[in-house]
C-alpha positions in Angstrom: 44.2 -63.1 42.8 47.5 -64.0 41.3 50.8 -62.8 43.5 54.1 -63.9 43.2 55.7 -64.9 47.0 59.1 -66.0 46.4 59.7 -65.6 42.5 56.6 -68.2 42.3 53.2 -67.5 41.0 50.1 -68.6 42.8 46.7 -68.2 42.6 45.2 -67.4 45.8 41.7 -66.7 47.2 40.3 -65.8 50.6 38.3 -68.3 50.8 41.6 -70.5 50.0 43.5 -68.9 52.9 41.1 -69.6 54.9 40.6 -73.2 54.3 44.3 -73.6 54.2 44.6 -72.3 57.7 41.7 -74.0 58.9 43.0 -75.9 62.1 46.4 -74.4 62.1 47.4 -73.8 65.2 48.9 -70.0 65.8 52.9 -70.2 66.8 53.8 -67.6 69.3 53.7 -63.5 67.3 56.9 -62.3 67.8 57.3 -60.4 64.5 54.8 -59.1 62.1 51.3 -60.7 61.7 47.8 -61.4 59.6 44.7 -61.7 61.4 42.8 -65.2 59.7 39.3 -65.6 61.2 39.8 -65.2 64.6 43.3 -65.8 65.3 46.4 -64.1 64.5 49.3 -65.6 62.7 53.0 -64.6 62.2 53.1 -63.8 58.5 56.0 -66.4 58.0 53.8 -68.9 59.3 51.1 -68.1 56.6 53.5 -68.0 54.0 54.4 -71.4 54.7 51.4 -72.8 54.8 50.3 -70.9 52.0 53.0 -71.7 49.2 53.9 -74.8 51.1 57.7 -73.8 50.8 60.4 -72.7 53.3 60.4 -69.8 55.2 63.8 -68.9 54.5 62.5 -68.9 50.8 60.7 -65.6 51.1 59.9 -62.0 52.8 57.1 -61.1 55.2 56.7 -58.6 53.1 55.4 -60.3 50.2 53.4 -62.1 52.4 51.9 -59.1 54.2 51.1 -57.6 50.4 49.3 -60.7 49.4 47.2 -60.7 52.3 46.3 -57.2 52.3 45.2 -57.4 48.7 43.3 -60.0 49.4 41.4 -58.1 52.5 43.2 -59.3 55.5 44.4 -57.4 58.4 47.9 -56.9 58.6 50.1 -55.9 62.0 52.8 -54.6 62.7 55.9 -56.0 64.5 54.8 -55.8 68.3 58.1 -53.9 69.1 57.4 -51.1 66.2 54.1 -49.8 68.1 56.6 -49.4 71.6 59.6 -47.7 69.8 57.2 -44.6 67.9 56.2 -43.7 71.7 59.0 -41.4 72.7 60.7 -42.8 76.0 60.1 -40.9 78.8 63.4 -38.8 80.4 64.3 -39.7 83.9 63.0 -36.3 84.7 59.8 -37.2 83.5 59.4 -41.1 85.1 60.4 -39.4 88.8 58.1 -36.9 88.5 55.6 -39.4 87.8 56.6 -41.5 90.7 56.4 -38.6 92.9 52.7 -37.6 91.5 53.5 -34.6 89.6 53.5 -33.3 86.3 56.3 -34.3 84.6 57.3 -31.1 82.5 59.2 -28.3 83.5 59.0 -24.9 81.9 62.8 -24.0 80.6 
């Protein structure tokens, strides 16, 4: 499949992904990542390995798109899944501390 990451083209494959990241060992995911084999990478870390250029020389984004075309799974920032779950009001978190139900009719 032929993508462009960073105003280059390249031709990538799966199975050229995978080969590429073959023995890479996974930094620590503190922003979005792409699940390769059985491990999960950042997406920067991919890209870099990938394209062999600089991270600062393109988006996770492009990344992410590249390997969702090519049939990768994709996730979201870790933080993203915690801020769509509404916080709960201090109402709410004592009346769960005290065992009850947390809502109030008004």
């Amino acid at each position: 499949m032929r993508c462009v990451i960073a105003r280059y083209p390249f031709e990538l494959t799966k199975d050229g992904v995978l080969a590429s990241m073959k023995g890479v060992k996974p930094e620590a995911v503190t922003a979005e990542s792409v699940t390769i084999g059985r491990r999960r990478y950042p997406v920067k870390q991919v890209g870099e390995v990938i394209t062999r250029q600089d991270r600062r020389d393109f988006s996770g984004g492009e990344v992410i798109r590249a390997m969702t075309r090519l049939g990768f799974t994709c996730h979201p920032h870790p933080d993203a899944e915690a801020a769509a779950a509404p916080a709960p009001t201090p109402l709410q978190t004592a009346s769960e501390l005290l065992g009850g139900p947390g809502t109030t009719d008004a």
